[in-house]
N, C-alpha and C positions, 0 to 999 in steps of 0.2 A: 487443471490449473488455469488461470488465466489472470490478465491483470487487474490494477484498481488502486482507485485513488481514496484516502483516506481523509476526510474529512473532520479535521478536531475544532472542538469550540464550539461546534453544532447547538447545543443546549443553550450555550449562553450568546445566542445569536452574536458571535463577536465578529469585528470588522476585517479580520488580519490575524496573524500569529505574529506578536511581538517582542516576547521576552518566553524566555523557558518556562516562566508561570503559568502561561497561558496554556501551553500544552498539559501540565500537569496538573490543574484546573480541572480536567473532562478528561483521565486519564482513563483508560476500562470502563466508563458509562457515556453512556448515549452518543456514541460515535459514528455516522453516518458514512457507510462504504456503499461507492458507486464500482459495480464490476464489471469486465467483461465478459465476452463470450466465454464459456470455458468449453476449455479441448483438451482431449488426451493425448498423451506423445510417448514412443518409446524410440529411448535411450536418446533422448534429445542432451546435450551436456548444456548445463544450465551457469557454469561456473564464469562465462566470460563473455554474457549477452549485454551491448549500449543499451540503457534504455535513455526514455527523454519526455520530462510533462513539460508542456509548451500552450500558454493562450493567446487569443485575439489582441490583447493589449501588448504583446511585445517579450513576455518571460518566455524563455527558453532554457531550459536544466538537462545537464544529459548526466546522465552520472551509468553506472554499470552493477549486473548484478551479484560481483562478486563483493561487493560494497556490504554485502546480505551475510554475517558469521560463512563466509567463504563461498557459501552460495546458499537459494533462498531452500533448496532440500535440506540444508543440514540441519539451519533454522528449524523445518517445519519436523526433523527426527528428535531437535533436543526440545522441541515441544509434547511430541508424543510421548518419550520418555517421560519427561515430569509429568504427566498426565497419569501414565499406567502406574509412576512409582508414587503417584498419592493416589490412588483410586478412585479417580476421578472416573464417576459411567458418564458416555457419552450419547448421546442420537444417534441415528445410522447416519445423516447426515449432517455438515458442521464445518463453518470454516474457518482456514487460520492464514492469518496474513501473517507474514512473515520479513516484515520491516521495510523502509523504506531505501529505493536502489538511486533515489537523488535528495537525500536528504530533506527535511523539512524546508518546504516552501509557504513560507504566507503569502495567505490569496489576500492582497489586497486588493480586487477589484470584481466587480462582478462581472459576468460573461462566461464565456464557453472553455472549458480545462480539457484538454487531450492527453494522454499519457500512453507512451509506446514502449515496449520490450518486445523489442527483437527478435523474431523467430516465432514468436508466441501470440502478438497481438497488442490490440489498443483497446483504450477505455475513454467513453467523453461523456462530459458530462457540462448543465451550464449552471453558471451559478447566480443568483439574483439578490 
């Protein structure tokens, strides 16, 4: 696991996320995720980790990962589920985000995005 921040609007080089449209716009295609390290962990409890995306211009978001269907494991179990119960084959390897732990943020600005949860790690990325 590890974290990452989710990029929408990507395709249609847009300015900001403005209105609900815009996310739904670029919804399942062409969606650009910047990740972190990833690392394995056992028996880490994941259901009441701060996280926080925060950039150079001044936004700072903290929100938490039980914000995530109670936390981001359950998420990532009632996706496997739908998965096996439409027979969906997969790659031996394949990833699933499993929502966002501060809500949608529009990047209105270019520069450098940080994004932390707790316990687990950071992701940066800059944007131009």
């Amino acid at each position: 696991m590890g974290p990452c921040i989710e990029v929408v609007g990507f395709r249609q080089k847009k300015k900001g996320i403005k209105y609900l449209g815009d996310l739904c716009s670029d919804f399942g295609v062409n969606i650009k995720f910047i990740t972190g390290p990833k690392k394995k962990f056992k028996k880490l409890n994941l259901n009441n980790l701060k996280t926080n995306l925060k950039n150079n211009k001044g936004l700072n978001v903290k929100g938490n990962t039980n914000t995530v269907y109670i936390n981001p494991l359950n998420s990532l179990k009632f996706v496997l589920n739908k998965i096996r119960k439409e027979k969906v084959i997969l790659e031996k390897d394949f990833y699933v985000f499993t929502g966002s732990t501060v809500g949608v943020v529009p990047i209105k600005n270019k520069g450098e995005y940080i994004g932390k949860v707790d316990k687990i790690g950071s992701v940066r990325t800059t944007i131009n």
